[in-house]
C-alpha positions, 0 to 999 in steps of 0.5 A: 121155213124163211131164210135167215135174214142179212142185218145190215147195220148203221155207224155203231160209234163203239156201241155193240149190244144191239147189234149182238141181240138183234143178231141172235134174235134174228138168227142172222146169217151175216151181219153187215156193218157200215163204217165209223165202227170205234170199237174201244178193242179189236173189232172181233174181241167187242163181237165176239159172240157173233163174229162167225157171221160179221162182215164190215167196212170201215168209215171216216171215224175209224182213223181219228185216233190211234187206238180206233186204228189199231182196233180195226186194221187188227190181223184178226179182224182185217179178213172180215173186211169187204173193203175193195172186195167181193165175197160170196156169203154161203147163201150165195149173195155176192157183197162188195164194200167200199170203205172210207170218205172222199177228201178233197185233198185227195179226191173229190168226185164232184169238183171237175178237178182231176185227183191229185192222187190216184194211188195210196202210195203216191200219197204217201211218196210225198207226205212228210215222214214225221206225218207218215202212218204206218210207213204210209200216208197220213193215219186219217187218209188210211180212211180215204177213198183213193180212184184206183180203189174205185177202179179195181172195185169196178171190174168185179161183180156183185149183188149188193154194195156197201159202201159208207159215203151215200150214192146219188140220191142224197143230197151229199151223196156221189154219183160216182157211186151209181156209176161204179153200182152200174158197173158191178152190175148190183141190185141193192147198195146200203151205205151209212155215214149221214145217219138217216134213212131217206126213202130213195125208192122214187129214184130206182129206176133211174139209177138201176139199182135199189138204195138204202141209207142205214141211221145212226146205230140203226138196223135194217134186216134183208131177207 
């Protein structure tokens, strides 16, 4: 009998059934989403019939609006998410998620320009407090990838990376990501974002690891 696959899932932007029909048609044991999640109520009441085996990391799109917030930075939902983690699925696959976008107002990988701020909470020391979001930083920079969240995610290890920007191979992806895949030692990273599955495989070997672009509201099954 063939394991139960991984279904790893493209920007759903709030749409959520065949997400839920692919889970159990599959029989699924774990499903994976890729960001920009928009869930219109807390991400767990909107999976609710799957949520034993929903694991996820949140994109750009999940900070444009309170209500987006609110729904995904829940206390119910937040223990599902793999940002700037590793966990250990019960077949035994370590995943590790890398949420959110590079901004240059904080952070832009390609410009040679050293980060204006390594950390969250140095953002947040200097923004305005009426531009304060929870008593942090602006609410679209909770969606910001910080260099110290790189860092920490990088003494860890894992089999596969999710993150929601692209790694090298696209053509707006970040090299900073093959180097951070390199140094967690993964086999396979999976991202969404630019809403496209190129075909990446002539670049494998010299990145070190396999990669894969999930389309908008697409689905990619890994046995």
């Amino acid at each position: 009998m063939h394991p139960a696959p991984i279904l790893f899932c493209g920007d759903p932007h709030g749409q959520w059934q065949h997400i839920i029909d692919a889970a159990l048609q599959t029989r699924a044991r774990a499903v994976i989403l890729l960001g920009d999640l928009e869930p219109a109520r807390p991400l767990h009441s909107e999976l609710q019939a799957i949520w034993d085996r929903v694991w996820f990391i949140h994109g750009n799109h999940d900070t444009d609006h309170a209500d987006n917030f609110a729904n995904v930075w829940h206390d119910e939902v937040m223990a599902r998410s793999l940002h700037g983690r590793v966990v250990t699925l019960p077949c035994g696959t370590r995943i590790a998620g890398l949420g959110g976008v590079f901004r240059g107002a904080v952070w832009y990988p390609k410009d040679p320009q050293a980060p204006k701020f390594r950390h969250r909470e140095d953002h947040a020391r200097v923004t305005p407090r009426q531009d304060r979001w929870q008593g942090g930083v602006q609410l679209k920079h909770w969606s910001t990838i910080y260099p110290d969240e790189l860092e920490q995610l990088a003494t860890l290890q894992a089999d596969i990376l999710i993150t929601h920007e692209a790694p090298g191979y696209h053509e707006h992806g970040f090299k900073a990501l093959d180097t951070l895949a390199r140094r967690m030692g993964v086999r396979m990273t999976v991202h969404g974002h630019q809403h496209d599955c190129i075909d990446s495989s002539a670049h494998w070997d010299a990145q070190g690891f396999q990669s894969f672009g999930v389309g908008l509201r697409g689905l990619m099954v890994v046995d």
